[in-house]
C-alpha positions, 0 to 999 in steps of 0.5 A: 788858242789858234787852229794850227795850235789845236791841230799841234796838240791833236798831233802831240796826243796822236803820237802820245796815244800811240806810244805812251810816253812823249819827250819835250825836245822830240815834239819841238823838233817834229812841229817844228816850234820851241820848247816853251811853246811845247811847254804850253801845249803840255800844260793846256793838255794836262788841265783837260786831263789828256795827259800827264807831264813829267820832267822832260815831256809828259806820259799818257793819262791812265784812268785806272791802275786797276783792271776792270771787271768783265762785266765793265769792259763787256759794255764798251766799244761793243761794235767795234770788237764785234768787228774785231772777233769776226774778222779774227774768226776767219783766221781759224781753219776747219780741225784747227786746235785754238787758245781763246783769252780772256776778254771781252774781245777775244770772246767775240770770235765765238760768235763767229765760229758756227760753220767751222768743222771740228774745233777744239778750244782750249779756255781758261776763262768762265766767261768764254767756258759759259757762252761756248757750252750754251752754243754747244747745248744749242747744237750751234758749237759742235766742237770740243772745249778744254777748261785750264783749272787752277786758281779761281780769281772770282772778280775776273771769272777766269783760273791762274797759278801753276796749275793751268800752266801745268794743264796748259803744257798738254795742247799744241795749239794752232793759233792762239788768240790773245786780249789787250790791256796795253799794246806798245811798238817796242814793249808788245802787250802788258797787263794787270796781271802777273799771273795771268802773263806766266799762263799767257806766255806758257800757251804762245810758246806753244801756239804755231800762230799768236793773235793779239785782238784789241781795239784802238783805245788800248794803243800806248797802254803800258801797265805793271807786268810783261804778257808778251812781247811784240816778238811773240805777236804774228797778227794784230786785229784790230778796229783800225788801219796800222798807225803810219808811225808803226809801219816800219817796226811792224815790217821789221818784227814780220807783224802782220795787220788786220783792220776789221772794218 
């Protein structure tokens, strides 16, 4: 294929990658081509499994319906989330009241945390529970942790069901900082779990502001249950600049951007 035929398909699975879902006749309109030769690339792409088509365009490739245990995800893109967790650190403020997700993400931030002054965290995950009583132990966290009890989904480490949700009715919290499975402009954050989505949405409701921290590969993800929507979202920190394609949604949704160089 030429060079301006690669670049054509790089730019179908920019847009893919960003949005989830593309249709054949929007592609041919934007580069400027027909349909049959959209056809081409399409079919080009799903042989190197980029992508899955469908009638009338093609859908992002998912390598999983399933999420991935803590211990996968812990070792992937390690850098970049460092990155993320520092620059979300800097949003919480001396005495601040915070909510901290699960994921390997959203635990960077902790790392982060050891000049602030009297903090409280509010936690639902063993995974974060374990690293912030080590730092406290250590005298390097001299804050105070909540653990949401309820239900114990031992393969993610981390407690749901209605009784968190009941334990999470007793904090306001300041900010809340939120993980990623899939993040759409026009859907917000969706994931795995269910139950998960009630408890999440159950503290953002009562967050004075809500974070959302992922890296770039969870962009045009959608999966099978609503957390939040965009609406729901005040600041996005993520391990990029905001996609040119998003900009004007994100201004009209006030969505602020952080990309944590």
């Amino acid at each position: 294929m030429s060079l301006i035929g690669e670049e054509r398909k790089k730019m179908i699975l920019d847009i893919l990658n960003l949005e989830g879902k593309v249709r054949s006749a929007d592609l041919a309109e934007k580069l400027k081509v027909s349909g049959e030769m959209i056809r081409r690339y399409l079919e080009d792409l799903e042989a190197e499994k980029k992508l899955r088509r469908i009638y009338g365009g093609a859908v992002k490739m998912e390598l999983t319906r399933e999420e991935p245990t803590y211990l996968n995800r812990e070792v992937v893109r390690v850098e970049e989330k460092k990155r993320i967790g520092r620059a979300a650190a800097r949003l919480v403020e001396d005495n601040d009241v915070i909510f901290i997700d699960d994921g390997s993400t959203t635990m960077q931030l902790i790392h982060y945390l050891q000049n602030k002054q009297n903090i409280t965290i509010v936690v639902f995950s063993f995974h974060v529970l374990h690293l912030l009583s080590e730092m406290q132990n250590e005298g390097v966290f001299l804050g105070q942790i909540y653990f949401l009890g309820g239900k114990v989904m031992s393969k993610y480490s981390r407690v749901t069901g209605g009784m968190a949700e009941s334990m999470a009715d007793n904090f306001r919290v300041d900010k809340a900082f939120i993980s990623v499975d899939g993040l759409m402009i026009d859907s917000g954050i969706t994931g795995f779990d269910l139950e998960r989505g009630y408890l999440i949405r159950k503290i953002v409701h009562r967050a004075q502001l809500t974070v959302a921290m992922t890296d770039q590969t969870k962009f045009g993800g959608i999966h099978p249950y609503q957390i939040i929507d965009m609406k729901d979202i005040d600041i996005i920190v993520t391990d990029v600049a905001a996609p040119t394609l998003w900009e004007i949604e994100l201004k009209d949704r006030n969505v602020d951007w952080i990309h944590a160089r």
